[in-house]
C-alpha positions in Angstrom: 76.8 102.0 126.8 80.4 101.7 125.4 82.4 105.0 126.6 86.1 105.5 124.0 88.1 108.1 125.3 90.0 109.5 122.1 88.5 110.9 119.2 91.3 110.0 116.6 91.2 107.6 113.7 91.1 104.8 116.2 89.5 105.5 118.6 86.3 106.8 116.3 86.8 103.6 114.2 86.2 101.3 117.1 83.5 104.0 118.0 81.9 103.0 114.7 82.7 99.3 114.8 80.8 99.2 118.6 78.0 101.3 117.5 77.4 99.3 113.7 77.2 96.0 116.6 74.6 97.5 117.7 75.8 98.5 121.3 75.3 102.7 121.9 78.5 104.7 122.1 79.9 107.8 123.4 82.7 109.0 121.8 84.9 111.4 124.1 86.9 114.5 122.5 88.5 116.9 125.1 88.0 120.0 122.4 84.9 121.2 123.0 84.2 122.8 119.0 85.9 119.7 117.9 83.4 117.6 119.5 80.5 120.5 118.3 81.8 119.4 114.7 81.9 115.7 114.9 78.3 116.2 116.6 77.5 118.0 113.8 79.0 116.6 110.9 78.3 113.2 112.0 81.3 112.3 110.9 85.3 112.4 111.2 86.2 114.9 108.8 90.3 114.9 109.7 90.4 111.5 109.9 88.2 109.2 108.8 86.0 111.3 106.0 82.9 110.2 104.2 82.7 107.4 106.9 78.9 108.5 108.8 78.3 108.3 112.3 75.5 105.5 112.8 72.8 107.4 115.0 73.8 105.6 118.2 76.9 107.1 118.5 76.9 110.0 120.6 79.8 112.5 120.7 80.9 114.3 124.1 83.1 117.0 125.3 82.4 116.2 129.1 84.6 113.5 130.7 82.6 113.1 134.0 79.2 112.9 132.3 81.0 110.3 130.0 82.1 108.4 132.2 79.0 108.2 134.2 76.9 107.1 131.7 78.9 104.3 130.6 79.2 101.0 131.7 82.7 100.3 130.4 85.4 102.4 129.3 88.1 102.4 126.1 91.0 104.6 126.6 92.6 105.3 122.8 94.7 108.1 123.1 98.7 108.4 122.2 100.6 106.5 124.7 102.3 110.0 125.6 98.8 110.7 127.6 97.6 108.0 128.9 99.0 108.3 132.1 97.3 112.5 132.2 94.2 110.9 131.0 93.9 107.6 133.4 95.1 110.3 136.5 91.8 112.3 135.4 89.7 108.8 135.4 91.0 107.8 138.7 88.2 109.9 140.8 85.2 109.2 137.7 85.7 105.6 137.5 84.1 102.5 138.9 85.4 99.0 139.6 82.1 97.6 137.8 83.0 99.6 134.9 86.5 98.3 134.3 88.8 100.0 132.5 90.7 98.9 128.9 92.5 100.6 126.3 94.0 100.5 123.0 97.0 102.6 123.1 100.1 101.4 121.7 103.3 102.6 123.1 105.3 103.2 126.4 105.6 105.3 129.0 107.5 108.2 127.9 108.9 108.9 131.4 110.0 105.9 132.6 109.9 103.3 130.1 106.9 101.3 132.1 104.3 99.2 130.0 100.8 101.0 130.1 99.2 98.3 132.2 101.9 98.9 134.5 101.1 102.7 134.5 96.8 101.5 135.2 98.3 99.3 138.0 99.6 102.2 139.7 97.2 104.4 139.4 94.1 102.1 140.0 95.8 99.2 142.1 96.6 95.6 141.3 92.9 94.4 141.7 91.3 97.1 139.4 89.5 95.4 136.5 91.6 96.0 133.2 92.5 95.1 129.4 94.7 96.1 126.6 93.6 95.4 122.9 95.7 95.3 120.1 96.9 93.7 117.1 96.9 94.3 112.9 94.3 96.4 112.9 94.3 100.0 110.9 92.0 102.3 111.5 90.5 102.7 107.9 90.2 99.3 107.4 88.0 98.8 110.5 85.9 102.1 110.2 85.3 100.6 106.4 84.3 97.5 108.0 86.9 95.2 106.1 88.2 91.8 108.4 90.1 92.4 111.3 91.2 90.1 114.3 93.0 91.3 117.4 93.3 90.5 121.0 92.5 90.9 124.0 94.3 90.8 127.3 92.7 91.4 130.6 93.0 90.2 133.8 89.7 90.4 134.7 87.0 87.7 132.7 84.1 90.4 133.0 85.8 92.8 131.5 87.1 90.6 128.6 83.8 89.2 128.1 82.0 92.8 128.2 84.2 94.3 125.7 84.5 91.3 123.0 80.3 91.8 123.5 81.0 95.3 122.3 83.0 95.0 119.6 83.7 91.6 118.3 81.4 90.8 115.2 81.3 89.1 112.0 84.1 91.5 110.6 85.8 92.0 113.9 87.2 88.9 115.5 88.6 89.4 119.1 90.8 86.6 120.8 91.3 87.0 123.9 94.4 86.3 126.4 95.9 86.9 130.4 99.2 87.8 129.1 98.8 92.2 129.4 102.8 92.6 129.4 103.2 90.8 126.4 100.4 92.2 124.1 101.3 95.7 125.7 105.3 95.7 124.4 104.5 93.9 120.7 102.1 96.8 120.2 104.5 99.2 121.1 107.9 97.8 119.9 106.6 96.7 116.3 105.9 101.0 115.8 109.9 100.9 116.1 110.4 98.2 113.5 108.0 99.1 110.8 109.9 102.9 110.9 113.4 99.9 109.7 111.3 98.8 107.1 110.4 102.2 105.8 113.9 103.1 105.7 115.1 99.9 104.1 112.2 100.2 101.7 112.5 104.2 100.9 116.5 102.7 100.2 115.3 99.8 97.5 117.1 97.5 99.4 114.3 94.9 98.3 111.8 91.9 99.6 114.6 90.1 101.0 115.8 93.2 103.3 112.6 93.5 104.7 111.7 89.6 105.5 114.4 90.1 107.5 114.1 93.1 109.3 110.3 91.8 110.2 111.8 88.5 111.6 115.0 89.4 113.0 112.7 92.5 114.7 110.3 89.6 116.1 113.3 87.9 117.9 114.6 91.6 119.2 110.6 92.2 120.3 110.5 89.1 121.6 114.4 89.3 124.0 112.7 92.0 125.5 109.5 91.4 126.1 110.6 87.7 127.6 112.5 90.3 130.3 109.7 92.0 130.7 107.4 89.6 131.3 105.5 88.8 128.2 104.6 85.4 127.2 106.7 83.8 124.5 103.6 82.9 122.3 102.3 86.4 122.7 104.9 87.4 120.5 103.8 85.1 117.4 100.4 85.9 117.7 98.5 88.7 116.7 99.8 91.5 119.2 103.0 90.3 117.8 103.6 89.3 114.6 100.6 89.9 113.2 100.9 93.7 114.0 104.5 93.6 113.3 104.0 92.5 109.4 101.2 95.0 109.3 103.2 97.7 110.1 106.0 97.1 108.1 104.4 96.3 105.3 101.0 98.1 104.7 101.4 101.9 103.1 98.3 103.0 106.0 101.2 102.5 108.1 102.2 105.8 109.7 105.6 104.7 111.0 106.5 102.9 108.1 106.1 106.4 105.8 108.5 108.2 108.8 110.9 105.5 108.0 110.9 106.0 103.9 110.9 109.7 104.1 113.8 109.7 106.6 115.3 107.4 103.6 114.7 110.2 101.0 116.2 112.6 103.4 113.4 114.8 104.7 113.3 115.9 108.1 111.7 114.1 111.6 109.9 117.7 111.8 109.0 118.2 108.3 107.7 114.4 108.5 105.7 114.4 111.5 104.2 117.6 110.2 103.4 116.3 107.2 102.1 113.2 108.3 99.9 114.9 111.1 99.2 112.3 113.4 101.1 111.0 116.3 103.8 108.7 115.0 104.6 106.8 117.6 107.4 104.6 117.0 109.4 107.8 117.7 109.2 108.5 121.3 109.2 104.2 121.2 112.7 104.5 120.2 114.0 106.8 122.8 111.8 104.5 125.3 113.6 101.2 124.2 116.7 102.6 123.7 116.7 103.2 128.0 115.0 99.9 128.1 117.9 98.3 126.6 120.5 99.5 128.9 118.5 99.0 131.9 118.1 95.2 131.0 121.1 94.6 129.0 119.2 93.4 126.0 120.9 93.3 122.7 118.6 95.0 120.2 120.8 96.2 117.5 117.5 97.5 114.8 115.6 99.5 117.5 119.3 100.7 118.0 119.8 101.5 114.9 116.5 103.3 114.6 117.3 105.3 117.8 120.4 106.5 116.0 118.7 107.9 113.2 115.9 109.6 114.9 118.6 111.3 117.6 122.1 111.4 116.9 122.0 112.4 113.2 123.2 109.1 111.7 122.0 108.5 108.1 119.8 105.7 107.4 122.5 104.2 105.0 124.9 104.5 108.1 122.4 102.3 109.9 121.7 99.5 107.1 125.7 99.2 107.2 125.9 98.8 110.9 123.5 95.6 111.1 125.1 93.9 108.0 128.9 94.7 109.8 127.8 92.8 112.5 129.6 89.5 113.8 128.4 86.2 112.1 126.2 84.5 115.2 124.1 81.9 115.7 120.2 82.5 114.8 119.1 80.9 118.1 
């Protein structure tokens, strides 16, 4: 049995995606009457509506029992968490049962990549993976084409969770490189809020073919430095969930950026929004990230400035296009 910890809109899409594969899931959600409801309801009400629970996906409120009846487990909960929830796995979890996730982000303390944060707290011989890619939730819980991938450093693991999930609809590639597909799933939240912006502004097609590839090149600077593989980043943990983002309308960070372009709020957006956008706490991440390496990474910049110091999103399209004339490569 497939364990997800995270009842969101992705975690109980890949819930359903396991469970239509025919493989019996438990869904984790730490609110007890939440969990009553989905139990209940049989489906995801908030987030994914009208979508039923096939009968072999169980919902549970009890992490230990979870965990205990699982064989492997799929962290999916905001990357502002995941080190809380992976501290309260440490003492349930197994080295036979491996432990992956599909978090996108950084850690908000320290800046650290999230397999850097499972390394710590399970050791450098623990069994883990990291899946991501273009991949919204809807679109997977509806059952429409999807391929993402997988990094592990363990083969079992990787082979046990592509058996879970990967189907007909759901093509899973997999990969060694964790750093890498780790930093394009967080860094490409950053980017698509730049092509909201430049989108909620009209600046056109052109604007945002080049935000998406000049963000690539910045994704990529860092994520070289931090050790990611160069062909990481023009894959699908890369570019393929970088184009996604900035240019699907089911992307949540790509709506912050346009309604920061129309003037609203970061409170009144994130309220009205109501999920965890995380391209935000990204940009403060990155923004320490590039100091501490010296990277040059003027759009996450840009984006930082935005979100934190109060300058206006026109402000920011006018400080890229001042820059000096340079050399694409």
């Amino acid at each position: 049995m497939l364990g997800i910890i995270g009842a969101g809109s992705w975690g109980t899409a890949l819930a359903l995606q396991a469970a239509v594969n025919q493989q019996p899931v438990t869904l984790w959600e730490y609110d007890s009457q939440i969990a009553a409801a989905l139990t209940n309801d049989r489906q995801n009400r908030r987030y994914l509506p009208d979508i039923p629970f096939p009968d072999n996906l169980l919902v549970s409120s009890d992490l230990e029992d979870c965990v205990a009846s699982c064989s492997e487990i799929l962290v999916v909960v905001p990357s502002s968490a995941f080190r809380s929830v992976l501290q309260q796995l440490k003492p349930l979890l197994k080295p036979e049962q491996g432990l992956a996730w599909a978090s996108k982000g950084l850690d908000p303390d320290n800046g650290e990549l999230l397999h850097q944060v499972a390394q710590q707290i399970f050791g450098d011989d623990f069994p883990l993976a990291v899946l991501s890619g273009p991949s919204f939730a809807l679109e997977v819980a509806q059952y429409r084409p999807t391929a993402i991938s997988l990094a592990s450093n363990n083969e079992g693991l990787a082979s046990r969770i592509v058996n879970d999930l990967h189907s007909d609809t759901f093509r899973i590639y997999t990969s060694g490189d964790m750093a890498g597909v780790c930093l394009g799933g967080a860094y490409k939240n950053v980017l698509a809020i730049a092509a909201g912006i430049a989108d909620g502004l009209s600046l056109g097609h052109n604007t945002r073919a080049a935000l998406i590839t000049r963000g690539l090149t910045e994704m990529q600077r860092l994520g070289l430095t931090m050790g990611g593989q160069a062909e990481t980043f023009m894959g699908l943990a890369g570019l393929g969930d970088l184009v996604l983002t900035c240019t699907g309308d089911l992307s949540r960070n790509r709506r912050l950026g346009m309604a920061l372009a129309k003037g609203k709020t970061l409170e009144a957006i994130q309220s009205d929004i109501g999920q965890v956008t995380e391209g935000v706490e990204t940009a403060r991440v990155i923004h320490k990230l590039a100091s501490t390496y010296q990277a040059d990474l003027p759009i996450a910049e840009e984006v930082y400035k935005v979100l934190f110091e109060g300058r206006s999103p026109k402000e920011a399209v006018s400080g890229l296009l001042s820059r000096e004339p340079r050399q694409e490569f």
